[in-house]
C-alpha positions in Angstrom: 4.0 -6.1 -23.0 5.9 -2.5 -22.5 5.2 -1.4 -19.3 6.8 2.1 -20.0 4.6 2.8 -22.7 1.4 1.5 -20.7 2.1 3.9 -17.9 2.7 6.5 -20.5 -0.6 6.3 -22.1 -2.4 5.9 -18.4 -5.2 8.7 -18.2 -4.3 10.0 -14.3 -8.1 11.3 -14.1 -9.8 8.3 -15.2 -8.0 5.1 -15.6 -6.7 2.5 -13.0 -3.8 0.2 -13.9 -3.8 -3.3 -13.4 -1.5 -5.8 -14.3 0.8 -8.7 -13.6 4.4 -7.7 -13.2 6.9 -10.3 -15.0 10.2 -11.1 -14.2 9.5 -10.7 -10.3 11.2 -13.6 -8.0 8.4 -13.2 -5.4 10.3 -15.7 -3.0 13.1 -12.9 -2.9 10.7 -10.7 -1.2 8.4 -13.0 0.7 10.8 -13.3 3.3 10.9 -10.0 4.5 7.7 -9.9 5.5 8.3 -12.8 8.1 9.6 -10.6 10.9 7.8 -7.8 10.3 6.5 -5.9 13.6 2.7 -5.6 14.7 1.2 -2.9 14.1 0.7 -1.2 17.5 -2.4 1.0 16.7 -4.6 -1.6 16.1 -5.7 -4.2 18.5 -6.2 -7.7 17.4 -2.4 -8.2 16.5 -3.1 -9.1 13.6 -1.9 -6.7 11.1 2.1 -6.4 10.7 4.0 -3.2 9.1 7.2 -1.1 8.0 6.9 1.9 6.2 9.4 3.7 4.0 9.8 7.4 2.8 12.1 7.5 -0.5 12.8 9.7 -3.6 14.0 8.5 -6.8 16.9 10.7 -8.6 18.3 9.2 -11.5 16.8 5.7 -11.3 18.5 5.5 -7.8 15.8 4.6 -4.5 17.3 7.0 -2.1 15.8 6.6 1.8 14.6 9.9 2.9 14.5 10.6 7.2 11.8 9.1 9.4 8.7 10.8 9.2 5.6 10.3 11.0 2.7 8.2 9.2 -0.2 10.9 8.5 -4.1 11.4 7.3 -6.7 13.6 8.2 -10.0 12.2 9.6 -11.5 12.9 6.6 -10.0 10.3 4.9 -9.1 8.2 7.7 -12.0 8.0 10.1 -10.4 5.1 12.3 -7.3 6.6 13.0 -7.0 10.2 11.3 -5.4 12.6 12.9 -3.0 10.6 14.4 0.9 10.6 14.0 1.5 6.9 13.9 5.7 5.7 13.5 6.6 2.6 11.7 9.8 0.9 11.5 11.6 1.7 8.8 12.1 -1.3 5.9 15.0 -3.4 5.8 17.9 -1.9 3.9 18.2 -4.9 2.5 15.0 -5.4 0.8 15.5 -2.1 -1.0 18.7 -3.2 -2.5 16.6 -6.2 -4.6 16.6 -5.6 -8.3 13.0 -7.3 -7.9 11.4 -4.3 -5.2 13.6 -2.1 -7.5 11.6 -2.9 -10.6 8.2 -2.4 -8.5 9.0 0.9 -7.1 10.4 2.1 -10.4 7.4 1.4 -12.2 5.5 3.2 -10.0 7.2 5.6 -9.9 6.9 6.1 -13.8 3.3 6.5 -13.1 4.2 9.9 -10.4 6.1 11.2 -13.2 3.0 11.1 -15.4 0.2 12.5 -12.9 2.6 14.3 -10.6 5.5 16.3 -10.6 6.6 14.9 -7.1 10.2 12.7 -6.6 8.6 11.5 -3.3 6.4 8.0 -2.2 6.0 6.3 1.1 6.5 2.3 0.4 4.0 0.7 3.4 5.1 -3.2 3.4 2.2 -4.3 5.4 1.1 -8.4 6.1 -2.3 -9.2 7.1 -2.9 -12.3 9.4 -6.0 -14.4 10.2 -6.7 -17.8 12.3 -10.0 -19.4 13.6 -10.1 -16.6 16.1 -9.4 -13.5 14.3 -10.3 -12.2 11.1 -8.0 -9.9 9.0 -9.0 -7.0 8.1 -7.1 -4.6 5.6 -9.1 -1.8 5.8 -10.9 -1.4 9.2 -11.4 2.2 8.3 -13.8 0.8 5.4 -14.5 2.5 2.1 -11.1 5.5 1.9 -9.4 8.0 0.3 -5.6 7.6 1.5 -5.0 11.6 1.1 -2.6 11.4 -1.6 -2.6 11.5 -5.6 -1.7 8.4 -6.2 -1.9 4.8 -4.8 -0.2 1.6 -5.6 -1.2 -2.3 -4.6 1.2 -5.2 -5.3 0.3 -8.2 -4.0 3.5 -10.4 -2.8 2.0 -13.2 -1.0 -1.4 -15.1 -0.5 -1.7 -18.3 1.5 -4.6 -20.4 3.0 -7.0 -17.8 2.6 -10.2 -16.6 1.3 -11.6 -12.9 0.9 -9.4 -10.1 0.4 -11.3 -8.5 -2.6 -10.1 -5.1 -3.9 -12.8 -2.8 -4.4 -12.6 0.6 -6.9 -15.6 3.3 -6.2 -16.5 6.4 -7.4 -18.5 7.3 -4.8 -19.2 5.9 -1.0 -22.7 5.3 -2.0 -22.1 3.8 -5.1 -21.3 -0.2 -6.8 -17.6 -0.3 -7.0 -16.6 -0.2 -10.6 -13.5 -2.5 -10.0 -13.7 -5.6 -7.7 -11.2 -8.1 -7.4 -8.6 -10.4 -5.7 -5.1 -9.6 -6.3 -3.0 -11.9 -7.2 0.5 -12.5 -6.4 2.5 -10.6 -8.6 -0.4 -8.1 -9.7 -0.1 -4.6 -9.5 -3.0 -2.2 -9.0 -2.4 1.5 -9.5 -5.1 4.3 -9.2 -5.8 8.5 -9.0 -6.4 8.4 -4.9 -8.6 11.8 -6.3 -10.6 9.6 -8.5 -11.3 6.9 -6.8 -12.3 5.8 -3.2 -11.1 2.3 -2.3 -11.3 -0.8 0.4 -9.8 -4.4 0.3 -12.4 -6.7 2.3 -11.5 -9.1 5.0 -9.3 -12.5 4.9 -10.5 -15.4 6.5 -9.0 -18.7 7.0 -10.2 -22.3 8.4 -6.7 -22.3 10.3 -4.6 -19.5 9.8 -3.9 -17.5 6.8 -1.5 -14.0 5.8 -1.9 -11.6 3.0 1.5 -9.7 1.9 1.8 -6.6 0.0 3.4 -3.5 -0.6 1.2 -0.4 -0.8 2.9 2.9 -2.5 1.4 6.2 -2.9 2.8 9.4 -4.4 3.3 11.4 -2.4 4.6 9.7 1.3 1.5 10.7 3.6 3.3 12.7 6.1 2.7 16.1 7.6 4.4 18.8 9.7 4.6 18.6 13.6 1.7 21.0 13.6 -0.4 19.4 11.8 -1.5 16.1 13.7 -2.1 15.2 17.5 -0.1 14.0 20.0 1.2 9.8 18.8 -1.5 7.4 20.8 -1.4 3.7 20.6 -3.8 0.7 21.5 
């Protein structure tokens, strides 16, 4: 399987892209999602999250500045309009030839619908116990305001649920529904497609680890979004 020339014959106005990614050493990346902080706008505590602006210039990830996290309330009816800040990720995981390989192929697929040099990496784990189920997207059925949007899936344990859902409209049966798998990669035209990932639950307690990329970073000018407010 060539991965270059899938991405290259990817149709950015109709197609999604789903596959598992060989040659990843998950267990080289699980472990930075083991201190990652909580998430501060969202009560429960149960949703954990770093988030990365970078630009690619000659196959080299370079870390652009902090920038506030950013979507309208269009697409983002739970908390749109707000300027949320994330911790940046660990140096460290962006130096693995394994998150390299990720972000690269992604990026191959910008270069084909876009002619932006620019994603925001979320690195984002999902928690649930007997008291408190896990919700990926409490917002519900979403555009995230970008062009294009990438899921791979790092980690599952000891839970059930979690199903990623493709629509073309609000209203409509999804046309793509299913749980990611470690090591799976699910890329899509954020124009195209609205999309949700349903709840985790777990008899005892349970996490779901990915890495969610879109093209471009969601970010926006000082002038554009409200004053930062937190649970």
């Amino acid at each position: 399987m060539n991965l270059i020339n899938l991405s290259k014959s990817f149709n950015c106005t109709a197609d999604y892209f789903l596959e598992k990614i060989k040659g990843i050493n998950l267990e080289r990346l699980e472990k930075y999602f083991s201190q990652l902080p909580a998430d501060p706008y969202l009560s429960g505590n149960y949703r954990f999250r770093r988030l990365s602006h970078l630009k690619i210039v000659k196959n080299q990830l370079i870390k652009l500045n902090s920038l506030p996290f950013y979507q309208s309330k269009d697409d983002n009816p739970l908390l749109g309009n707000v300027a949320r800040i994330y911790p940046e990720l660990d140096d460290r995981l962006i130096t693995i030839p394994d998150f390299q390989k990720i972000t690269q192929l992604f990026f191959e697929f910008c270069q084909l619908c876009t002619n932006i040099n620019e994603i925001g990496i979320h690195q984002i784990r999902i928690t649930t116990s007997n008291q408190q189920i896990g919700a990926p997207a409490p917002e519900g059925i979403h555009r995230d305001g970008v062009d294009l949007v990438g899921i791979f899936c790092v980690k599952r344990k000891d839970i059930e649920g979690g199903i990623t859902n493709l629509y073309k409209a609000k209203d409509e049966q999804p046309i793509f529904s299913r749980i990611l798998q470690p090591g799976e990669f699910l890329i899509f035209n954020d124009h195209q497609f609205f999309h949700y990932t349903s709840a985790i639950t777990a008899l005892n307690s349970g996490l779901r680890d990915v890495f969610v990329f879109t093209c471009p970073g969601s970010f926006a000018p000082d002038s554009s979004y409200s004053t930062v407010s937190r649970n």
